[in-house]
Each structure stands twice: as C-alpha cells, then as structure tokens.
C-alpha positions, 0 to 999 in steps of 0.5 A: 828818465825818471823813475816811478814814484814809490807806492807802499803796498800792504797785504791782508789776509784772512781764513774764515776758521783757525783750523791748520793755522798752527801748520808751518806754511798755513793759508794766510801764508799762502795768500801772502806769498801770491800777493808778495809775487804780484807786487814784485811784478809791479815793481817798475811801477814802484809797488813795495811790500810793506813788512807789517802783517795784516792777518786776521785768522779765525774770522768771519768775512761778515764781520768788520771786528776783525783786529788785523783789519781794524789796524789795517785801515787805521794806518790807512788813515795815518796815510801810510799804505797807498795800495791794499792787496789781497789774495781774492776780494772776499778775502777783505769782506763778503758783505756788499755794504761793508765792501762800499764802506771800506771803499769809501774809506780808501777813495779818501784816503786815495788808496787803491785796492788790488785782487791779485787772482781777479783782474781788477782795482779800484782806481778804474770804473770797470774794476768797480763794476766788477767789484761789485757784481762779484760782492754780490755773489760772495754775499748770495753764497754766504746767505746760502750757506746760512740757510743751509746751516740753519736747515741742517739744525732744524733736521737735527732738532727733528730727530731729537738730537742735541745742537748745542748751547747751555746744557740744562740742569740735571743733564751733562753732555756726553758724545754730542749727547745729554746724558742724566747727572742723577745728583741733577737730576733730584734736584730738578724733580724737586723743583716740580715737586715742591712747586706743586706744594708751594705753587708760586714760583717766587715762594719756591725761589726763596725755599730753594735759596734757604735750602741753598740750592744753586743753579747748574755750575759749569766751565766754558772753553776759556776755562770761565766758571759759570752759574752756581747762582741762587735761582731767580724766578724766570730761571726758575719758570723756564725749568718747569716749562721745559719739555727737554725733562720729558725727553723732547728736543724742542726747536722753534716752539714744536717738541720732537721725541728726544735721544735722551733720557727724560727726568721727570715723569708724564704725571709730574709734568702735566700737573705742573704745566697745569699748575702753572697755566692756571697760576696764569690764567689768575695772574691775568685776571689780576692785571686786566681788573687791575688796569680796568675802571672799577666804577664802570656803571656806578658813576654819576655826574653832577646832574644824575646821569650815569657816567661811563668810562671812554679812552683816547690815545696821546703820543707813543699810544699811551692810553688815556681813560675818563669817566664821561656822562653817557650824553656825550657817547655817539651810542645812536645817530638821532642825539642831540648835539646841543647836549651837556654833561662832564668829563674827569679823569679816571685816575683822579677820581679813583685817587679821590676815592682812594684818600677819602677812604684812608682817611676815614680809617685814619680819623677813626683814632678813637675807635679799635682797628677791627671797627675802623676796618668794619666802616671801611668795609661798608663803605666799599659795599655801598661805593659799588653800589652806586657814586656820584662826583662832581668833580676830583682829585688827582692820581692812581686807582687801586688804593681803595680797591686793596684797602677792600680786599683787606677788609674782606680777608677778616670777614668784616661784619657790614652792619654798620649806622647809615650815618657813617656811610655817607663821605664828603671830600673836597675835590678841586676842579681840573687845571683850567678850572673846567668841568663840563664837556659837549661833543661840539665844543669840548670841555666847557665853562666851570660847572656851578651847577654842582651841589656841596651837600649829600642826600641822607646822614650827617657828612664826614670832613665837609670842606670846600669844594664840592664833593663825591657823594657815596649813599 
C-alpha cells in the first residue's frame, strides 16, 4: 500500500495589537499550538508542519503590509508550502477583496487554505461558499467597529476633550489633557500680536524668522526630533485661524467649549480673524481682477463695433477667452444670420497692449523716467476709455495693468501733448492668417478691410501690419 504524498504545511498567525505578546505563551502561540494539533491529525494524508514562523503581531487584518504575511506568500510563489493553515479565516484577512486576492494567489500556485476552527478549505465549492459568506461578516464588524471608533471621537470632541495628534503650539500635554507651556504660550500671543501690526502673514513669516523665532519642537514615541522650523505662511495662518487658543475643541468644522485653558483673549481673536477675513476678502478681489478681461466695453472691432469678451471650454475644462464683435453674440432671437464681424484672443491682445506700453517707456531714452512714467500714465487713462484693434499679438494680460498701477503710486500728472497718445504697433493675424468670424461659418477669410492708420496725431513705431489704435 502506498503511502500518501507529503503536503508542507505553513501556520500564519496574527493579533490585531501587541499588547501581552511579550507574555511566555502569548495568542500567536496559542493560535500555532491548535493549527500544530490540526495538522498531526491530518498526518495519514501526509500533512507536515513546516518549522518557518509566519506571525504578524501588532497588525491589522485591514492591512495587506503585514511583514509575516508578505513572506508567507513570497514562499508560496517559490512553491514551497502546498497548505496555508491558520486558527480562524480573519486571522489571514478581514477585507473580502484582499481574502479573493489571496486566494487567487493560492489557486495559482495550487496551494490550499485551511481554518483549523471553521470547518472548511478551499479545494472544494462549498468551503469557498462558506469563505466567503464568513468574509463578509468579518468586514461588516470591522466597518462597525469603525463607526463606533469614530462616534466615540466625535462625543469626546463635543466635550471639548482632547483626542490626539500634534499637540499645537503653546500647549503640552499633560493627563490626556492640554495644558499652557507659558514659554509657548507668549509666543502664540505674539504672533497675533505682531500680525495686527504687520497684517501680512508672509511679513510676519520674515519677522519671526529674523527674530529666530521656530516652530513647536517635540519627540515622537521612537524617539524622533520634530519641528523646530522657521514658520512658513500656511503654518503661520492655521495658528491664527485656530480656535483651540480660545479654549475650544474643534471637530469636523464645529467649535465646542474646551477642557483646556485658552491663550489668547476673545479681543485679540476676533480683531485677528477680521484682519485676516478682510486681508481675504482683498486678496479675492486681486485674483478675480486679475483673471477678468480688463477691455470689457472699451474694445472695437476693425469696422467700429463694440467687442465683448465670450469664452469656451477645451479638453480638461481649461477655459478659453476672446474679445468678439457684439454681432456674433446670440443676445435676441431676431439677428440676422448673414452677420460679419471679428474674433481674437484675449490674451494676444492684452499681450499686444502690454509690449506697446513697454516700449513706449523703453523708447523714451532721451527723456527723464518721471516723464516716461507720466505718458504711461496717460496712455493708461485714455486705454480704458476707449481701444480699437484690428488685430494682435500673442500672450499674457496684466503686464500693462501693473505698468499703470505703478504710475499711480508716484501721482503722475496726466497733462500730457495729444500727440503722445496715440500708439501704433504691428500686430500680425492669427496663425492661419484669419481675422473675421460669423456665426454660421466661423472664422473667415483674412479681414482687408482693416485700416494701417490712427484717427488724430502723429503715430508712434508705425510698421507693417495693422494696428490697435488708443485715442
């Protein structure tokens, strides 16, 4: 009679926390005393127990991380284990997907997976029905858990205990409680206090760097130093916006009354979270201006009609704007459709406007900078009082804008001869050589209709080309 063929068999074990492992007999010894017993019962089918130790202590089922586990099926690739045996089925895993990965990984390495107290495996159907079905309730009680967890947190939170994480700045943590370090603690208030004087955080940022002023320093459990740091802005902001100075426990956005000692006063907080919302408010006026269209109503096209701006949409919703002639606009049901008139970048004629302004000022040599800056001036004042283009250039928009705002820092005075605001510059069409659009038929035929000259004065660095045209 022969004997069965040998099977090399391999015991995981894991415990979600490491707490008693450093016990004589601990669980993962417990686990691989049973499955040991379970496999000597198998030995007429030639089972063996391989004397490698697959134990992962201290990690989570949720996690596939697991060193013992990483090595267990790296052997199981090498085709040395031909059964994996373990105490209970979430002992392996408690995700569902995880469990089918693995599995596969078995199936293709025809290696077999065996629960010593669920009487299953998987060389069969029904043991693979009863997996999985079992999977699913370790991955419920585990979501359950979870939310548990995460509900006590927030019923803590709510009565303003502390939860964990970084400990902030001027606080130190003392019985599972903050508690003021007064060292600390002056230098939060004068963070707030200089920000009022200063009300920049990126002025403040410099300051505190000068006056070598760091961040909160402190040692993790490995014995890591942290922080220390010169304070960079964001830093810098989120210690202003923070309501645990004034004694409140925040969770998920909402601010509950705090067990521990504010640092700054109610006066001090409120002018600063002013400060900083208005500082916001202006910053937010910058980027819209900025990324606004700053010839809206003061454009022409090439045949006198007002130009205003319209936008599409390309690949990634990047947004595209142009100036179009008000004809092609669908404003009112009753236009005409045979209608004519232009279309141009926005960026290319902002960018046109922006090098002819540079090198108005730059041409200026023979002239002192306070007259240069004085034309410029002007130019600006009359370039939103009304321009007409032909056609443009190419690039970005705010060039002239900052070139302006510059002339209006000095008080510029404006009273200049008419002759010097009038600015001619070449402006080449777009790339296909088309300037003139209609709604039916889209950008159309090169414009010939467009004029090389200006109405009144004298131009300055006429070239070929037709122009924009400031009066």
């Amino acid at each position: 009679m022969s004997s069965a063929p040998r099977r090399r068999c391999a015991i995981y074990t894991r415990k979600s926390t490491e707490e008693g492992l450093d016990q004589a007999f601990n669980t993962l010894d417990a686990q691989r005393e049973a499955c040991e017993a379970y496999i000597l019962s198998q030995a007429g089918e030639g089972w063996e127990c391989l004397p490698d130790r697959y134990d992962d202590g201290g990690w989570s089922g949720g996690n596939m991380d697991r060193p013992a586990l990483k090595a267990l099926l790296a052997d199981i690739a090498r085709g040395r284990i031909d059964i994996v045996v373990v105490y209970k089925v979430d002992r392996l895993t408690r995700s569902l997907m995880d469990f089918a990965r693995i599995v596969e990984t078995f199936d293709g390495n025809d290696t077999s997976f065996v629960s010593v107290t669920q009487a299953f495996n998987t060389t069969n159907s029904m043991g693979r029905l009863t997996l999985n079905v079992l999977l699913s309730f370790a991955q419920f009680e585990r979501e359950v858990t979870g939310e548990r967890i995460r509900d006590k947190i927030a019923a803590s939170r709510a009565k303003g205990m502390f939860m964990g994480g970084n400990v902030p700045l001027g606080y130190d943590l003392g019985d599972r409680k903050l508690e003021v370090n007064e060292s600390e603690a002056e230098t939060v208030r004068h963070i707030f206090t200089r920000y009022l004087d200063l009300k920049s955080v990126p002025a403040l940022a410099k300051e505190l760097a000068t006056e070598g002023i760091r961040s909160k320093r402190w040692t993790s459990r490995a014995g890591k130093t942290h922080g220390g740091l010169p304070f960079h802005v964001g830093a810098l902001a989120h210690i202003l916006r923070n309501k645990v100075y004034r004694g409140y426990a925040v969770h998920k956005g909402k601010a509950h009354a705090g067990e521990h000692e504010a640092i700054v006063d109610k006066e001090l907080f409120d002018a600063v979270q002013a400060q900083l919302d208005d500082n916001r408010v202006k910053h937010s006026a910058r980027k819209t201006r900025a990324a606004s269209s700053p010839l809206t109503g003061k454009i022409h096209d090439a045949d006198g009609q007002p130009m205003s701006v319209s936008f599409s949409y390309g690949r990634g919703k990047k947004m595209y704007r142009y100036y179009v002639s008000d004809c092609l606009l669908p404003r009112t049901a009753n236009m005409p459709t045979n209608r004519e008139g232009q279309r141009f970048s926005a960026a290319r004629i902002e960018r046109a406007i922006n090098v002819g302004l540079k090198d108005l000022v730059i041409d200026q040599h023979d002239a002192d900078l306070f007259g240069a800056i004085t034309k410029v001036t002007a130019l600006g004042e009359r370039l939103f009082a009304e321009i007409d283009v032909a056609t443009i250039a190419d690039d970005s928009a705010l060039g002239a804008t900052r070139l302006l705002r510059k002339a209006e820092l000095i008080d510029a005075d404006a009273k200049i001869e008419g002759d010097t605001l009038h600015l001619s510059v070449p402006l080449p069409p777009d790339r296909r050589g088309r300037t003139k659009a209609s709604p039916d038929k889209g950008m159309a035929s090169t414009d010939i209709k467009v004029s090389n000259g200006v109405q009144k004065g004298p131009p300055i660095g006429v070239e070929e080309g037709p122009p924009f045209r400031i009066i």
